[in-house]
TORKOL-4160 file (C-alpha; in steps of 0.2 Angstrom, whole numbers, padded with zeros to 4 digits, m for minus):
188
<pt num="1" X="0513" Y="0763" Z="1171"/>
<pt num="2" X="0513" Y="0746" Z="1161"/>
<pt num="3" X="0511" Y="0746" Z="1141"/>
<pt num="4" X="0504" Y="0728" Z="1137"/>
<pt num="5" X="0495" Y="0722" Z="1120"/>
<pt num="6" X="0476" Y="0717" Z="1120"/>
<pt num="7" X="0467" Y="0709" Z="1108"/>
<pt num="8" X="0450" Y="0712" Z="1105"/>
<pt num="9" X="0436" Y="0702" Z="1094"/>
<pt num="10" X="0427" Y="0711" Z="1079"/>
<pt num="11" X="0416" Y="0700" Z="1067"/>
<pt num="12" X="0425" Y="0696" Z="1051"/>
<pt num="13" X="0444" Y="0698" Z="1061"/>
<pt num="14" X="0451" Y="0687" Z="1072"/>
<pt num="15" X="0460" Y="0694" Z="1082"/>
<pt num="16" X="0466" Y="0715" Z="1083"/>
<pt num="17" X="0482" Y="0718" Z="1094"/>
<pt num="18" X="0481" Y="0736" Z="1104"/>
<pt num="19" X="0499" Y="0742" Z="1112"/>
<pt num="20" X="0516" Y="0737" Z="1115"/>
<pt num="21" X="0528" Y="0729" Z="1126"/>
<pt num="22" X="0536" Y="0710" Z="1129"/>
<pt num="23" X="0524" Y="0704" Z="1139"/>
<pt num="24" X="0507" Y="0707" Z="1130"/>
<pt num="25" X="0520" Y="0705" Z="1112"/>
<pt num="26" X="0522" Y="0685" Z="1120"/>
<pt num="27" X="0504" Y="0685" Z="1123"/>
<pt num="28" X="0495" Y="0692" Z="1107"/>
<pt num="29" X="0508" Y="0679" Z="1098"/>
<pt num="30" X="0499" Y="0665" Z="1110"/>
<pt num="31" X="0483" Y="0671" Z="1105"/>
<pt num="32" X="0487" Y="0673" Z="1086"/>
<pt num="33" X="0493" Y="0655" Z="1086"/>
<pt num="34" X="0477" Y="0650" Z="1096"/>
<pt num="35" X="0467" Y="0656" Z="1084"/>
<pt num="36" X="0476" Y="0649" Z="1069"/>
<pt num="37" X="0476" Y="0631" Z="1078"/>
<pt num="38" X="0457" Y="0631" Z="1079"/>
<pt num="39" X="0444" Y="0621" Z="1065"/>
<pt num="40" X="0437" Y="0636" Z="1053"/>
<pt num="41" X="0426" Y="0625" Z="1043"/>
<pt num="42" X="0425" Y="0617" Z="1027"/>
<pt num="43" X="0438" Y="0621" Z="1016"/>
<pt num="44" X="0430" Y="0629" Z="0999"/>
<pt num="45" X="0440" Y="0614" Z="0990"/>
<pt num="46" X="0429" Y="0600" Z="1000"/>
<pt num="47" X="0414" Y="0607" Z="0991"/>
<pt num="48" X="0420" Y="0615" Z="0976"/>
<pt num="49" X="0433" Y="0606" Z="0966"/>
<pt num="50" X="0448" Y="0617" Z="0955"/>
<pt num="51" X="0443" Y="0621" Z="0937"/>
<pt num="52" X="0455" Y="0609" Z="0931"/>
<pt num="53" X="0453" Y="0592" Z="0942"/>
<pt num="54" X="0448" Y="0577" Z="0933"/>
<pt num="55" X="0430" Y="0574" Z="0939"/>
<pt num="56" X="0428" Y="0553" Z="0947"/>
<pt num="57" X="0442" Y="0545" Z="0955"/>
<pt num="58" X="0458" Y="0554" Z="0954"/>
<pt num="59" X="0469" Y="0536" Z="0953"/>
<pt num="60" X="0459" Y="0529" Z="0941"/>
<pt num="61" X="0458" Y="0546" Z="0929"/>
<pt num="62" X="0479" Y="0546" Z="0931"/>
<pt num="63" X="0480" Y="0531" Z="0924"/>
<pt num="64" X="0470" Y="0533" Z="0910"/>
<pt num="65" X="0478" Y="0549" Z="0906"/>
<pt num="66" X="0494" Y="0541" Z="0908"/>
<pt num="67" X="0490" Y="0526" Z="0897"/>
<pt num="68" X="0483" Y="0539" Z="0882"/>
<pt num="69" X="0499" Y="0550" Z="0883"/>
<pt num="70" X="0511" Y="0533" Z="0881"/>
<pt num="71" X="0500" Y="0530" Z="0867"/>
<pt num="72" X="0502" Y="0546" Z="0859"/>
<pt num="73" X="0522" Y="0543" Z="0859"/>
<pt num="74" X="0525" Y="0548" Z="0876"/>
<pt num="75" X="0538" Y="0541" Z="0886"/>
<pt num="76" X="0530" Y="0533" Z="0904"/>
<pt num="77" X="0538" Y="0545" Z="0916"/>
<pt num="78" X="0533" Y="0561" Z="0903"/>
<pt num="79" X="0517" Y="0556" Z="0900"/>
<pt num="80" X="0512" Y="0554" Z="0921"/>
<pt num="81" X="0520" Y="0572" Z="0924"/>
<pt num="82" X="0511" Y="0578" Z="0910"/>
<pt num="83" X="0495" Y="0570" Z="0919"/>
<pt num="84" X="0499" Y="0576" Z="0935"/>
<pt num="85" X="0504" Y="0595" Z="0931"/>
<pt num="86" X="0490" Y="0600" Z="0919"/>
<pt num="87" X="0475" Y="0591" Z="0926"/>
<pt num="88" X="0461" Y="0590" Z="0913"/>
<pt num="89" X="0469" Y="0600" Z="0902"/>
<pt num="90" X="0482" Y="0588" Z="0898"/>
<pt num="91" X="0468" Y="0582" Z="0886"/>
<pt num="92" X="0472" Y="0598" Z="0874"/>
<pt num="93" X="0490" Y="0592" Z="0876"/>
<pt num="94" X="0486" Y="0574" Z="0870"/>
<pt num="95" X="0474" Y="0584" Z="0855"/>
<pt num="96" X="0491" Y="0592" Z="0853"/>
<pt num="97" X="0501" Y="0577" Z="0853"/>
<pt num="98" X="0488" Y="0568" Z="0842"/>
<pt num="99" X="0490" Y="0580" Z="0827"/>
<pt num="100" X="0508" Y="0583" Z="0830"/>
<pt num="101" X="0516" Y="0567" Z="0834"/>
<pt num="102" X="0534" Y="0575" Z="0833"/>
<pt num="103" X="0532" Y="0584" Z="0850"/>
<pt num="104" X="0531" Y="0569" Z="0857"/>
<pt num="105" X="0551" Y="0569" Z="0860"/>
<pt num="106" X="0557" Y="0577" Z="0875"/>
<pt num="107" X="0562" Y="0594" Z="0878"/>
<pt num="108" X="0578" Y="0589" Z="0888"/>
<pt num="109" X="0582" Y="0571" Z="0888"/>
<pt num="110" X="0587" Y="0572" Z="0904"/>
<pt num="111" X="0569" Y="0580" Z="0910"/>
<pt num="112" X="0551" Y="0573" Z="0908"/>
<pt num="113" X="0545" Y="0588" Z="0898"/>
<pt num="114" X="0540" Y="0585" Z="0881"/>
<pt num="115" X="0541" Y="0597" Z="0866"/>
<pt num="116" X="0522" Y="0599" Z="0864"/>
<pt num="117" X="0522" Y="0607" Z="0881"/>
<pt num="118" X="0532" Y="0622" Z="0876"/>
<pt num="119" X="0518" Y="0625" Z="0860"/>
<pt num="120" X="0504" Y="0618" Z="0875"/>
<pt num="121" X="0508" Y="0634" Z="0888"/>
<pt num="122" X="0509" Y="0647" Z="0876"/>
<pt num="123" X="0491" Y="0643" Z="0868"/>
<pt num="124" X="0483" Y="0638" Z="0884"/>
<pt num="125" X="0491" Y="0645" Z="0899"/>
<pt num="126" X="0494" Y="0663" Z="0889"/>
<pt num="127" X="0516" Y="0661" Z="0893"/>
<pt num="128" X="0523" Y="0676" Z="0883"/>
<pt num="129" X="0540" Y="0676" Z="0885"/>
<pt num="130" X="0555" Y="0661" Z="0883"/>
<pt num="131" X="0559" Y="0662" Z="0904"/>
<pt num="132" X="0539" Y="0662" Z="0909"/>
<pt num="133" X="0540" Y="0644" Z="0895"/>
<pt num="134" X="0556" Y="0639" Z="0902"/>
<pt num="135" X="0554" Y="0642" Z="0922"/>
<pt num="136" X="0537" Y="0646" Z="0926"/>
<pt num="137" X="0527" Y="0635" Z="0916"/>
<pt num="138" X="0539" Y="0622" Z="0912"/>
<pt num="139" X="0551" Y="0622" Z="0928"/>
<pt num="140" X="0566" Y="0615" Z="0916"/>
<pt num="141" X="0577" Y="0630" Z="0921"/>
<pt num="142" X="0573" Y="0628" Z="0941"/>
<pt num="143" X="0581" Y="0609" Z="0936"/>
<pt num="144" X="0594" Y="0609" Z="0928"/>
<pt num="145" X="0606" Y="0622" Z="0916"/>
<pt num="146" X="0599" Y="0619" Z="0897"/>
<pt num="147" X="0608" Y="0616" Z="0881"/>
<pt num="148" X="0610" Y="0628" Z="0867"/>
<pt num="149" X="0599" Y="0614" Z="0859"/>
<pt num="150" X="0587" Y="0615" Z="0872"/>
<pt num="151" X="0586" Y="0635" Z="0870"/>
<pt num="152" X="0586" Y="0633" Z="0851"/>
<pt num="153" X="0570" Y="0618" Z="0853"/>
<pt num="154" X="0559" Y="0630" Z="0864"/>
<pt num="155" X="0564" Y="0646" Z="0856"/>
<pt num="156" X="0558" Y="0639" Z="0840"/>
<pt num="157" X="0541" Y="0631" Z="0845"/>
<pt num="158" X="0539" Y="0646" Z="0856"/>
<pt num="159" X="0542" Y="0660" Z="0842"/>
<pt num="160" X="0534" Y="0650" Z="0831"/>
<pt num="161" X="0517" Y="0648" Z="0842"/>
<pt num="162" X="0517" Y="0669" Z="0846"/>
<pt num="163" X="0526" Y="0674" Z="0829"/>
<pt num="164" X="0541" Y="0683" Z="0835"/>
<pt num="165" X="0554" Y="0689" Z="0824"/>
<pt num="166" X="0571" Y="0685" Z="0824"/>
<pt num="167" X="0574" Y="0699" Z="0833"/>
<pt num="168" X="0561" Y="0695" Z="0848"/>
<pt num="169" X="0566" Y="0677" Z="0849"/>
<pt num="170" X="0587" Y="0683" Z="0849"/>
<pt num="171" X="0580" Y="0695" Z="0865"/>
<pt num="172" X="0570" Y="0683" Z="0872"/>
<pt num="173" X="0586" Y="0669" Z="0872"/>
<pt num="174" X="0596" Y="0685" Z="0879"/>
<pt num="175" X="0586" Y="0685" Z="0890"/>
<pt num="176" X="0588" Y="0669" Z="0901"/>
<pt num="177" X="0594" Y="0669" Z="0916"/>
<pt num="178" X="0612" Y="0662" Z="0912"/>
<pt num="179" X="0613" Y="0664" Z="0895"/>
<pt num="180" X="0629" Y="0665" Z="0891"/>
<pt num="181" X="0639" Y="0672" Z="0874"/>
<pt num="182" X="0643" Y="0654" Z="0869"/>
<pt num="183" X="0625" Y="0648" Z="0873"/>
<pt num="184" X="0618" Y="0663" Z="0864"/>
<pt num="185" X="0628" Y="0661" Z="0847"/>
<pt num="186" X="0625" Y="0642" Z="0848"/>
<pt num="187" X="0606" Y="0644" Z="0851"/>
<pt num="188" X="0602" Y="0657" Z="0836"/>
């Protein structure tokens, strides 16, 4: 008696695999792919653009965002990044930038991040701790190992924007991945 897989076709699943053995395995895995390789329509993006895309032509939109943020005090390079990671809402970063031209400075000088952006996802994007700031929102820690000046700079704007204690932002610096005695001490 031979085991093999079958497949069989339900609406709304592409494919169901029944049973065992190598034979039908190799064969349910030809199938899968098959079925992965073939057209399934309009993407939803074609139709429907993201919440935060810049509505006309995407070059020409960079540009002028670009332009506004060197003219805010951004350096090129930062101001381009900013464009590029926060879509349209690198406007309430130039709002930011407008009414607080001192976060125009980078975060890092090594990294185009500026300062404003620490204060920018803790209002707008809802970035709760110091690693969410520093890794998820702000990729500076997947880049390179920061200064105690660094952690001191976005501890600061941070605690400051969410009111933590001095207690909080002490855990929240403990908390880094990496943080070291030294760093700590240095950094509060």
């Amino acid at each position: 008696m031979k085991r093999d897989f079958s497949s069989l076709a339900r609406p709304g699943l592409d494919l169901l695999v029944v049973g065992s053995g190598i034979y039908g395995a190799w064969t349910a895995v030809d199938q899968v792919m098959t079925s992965l390789a073939q057209p399934t329509g309009a993407r939803p993006t074609e139709e429907r653009r993201f919440p935060w895309a810049p509505s006309g032509d995407f070059g020409d939109w960079l540009q002028a965002a670009t332009t506004r943020g060197v003219a805010l005090e951004l350096d090129p390079l930062t101001a381009r990044t900013a464009a590029l990671r926060f879509g349209s809402g690198v406007e309430a970063l130039h709002a930011r930038l407008a009414a607080q031209p001192d976060l125009a400075a980078r975060l890092d000088p090594t990294l185009p991040f500026c300062r404003a952006e620490v204060v920018h996802v803790v209002e707008q994007e809802m970035a709760c701790t110091l690693h969410d700031v520093l890794r998820r929102r702000i990729p500076l820690l997947l880049l390179t190992p920061p200064t105690a000046g660094v952690i001191e700079d976005a501890a600061a704007l941070a605690g400051d924007a969410l009111r933590w204690t001095p207690e909080r932002r002490q855990e929240e610096v403990a908390g880094l991945p990496g943080a070291t005695a030294a760093t700590l001490a240095t950094a509060l």
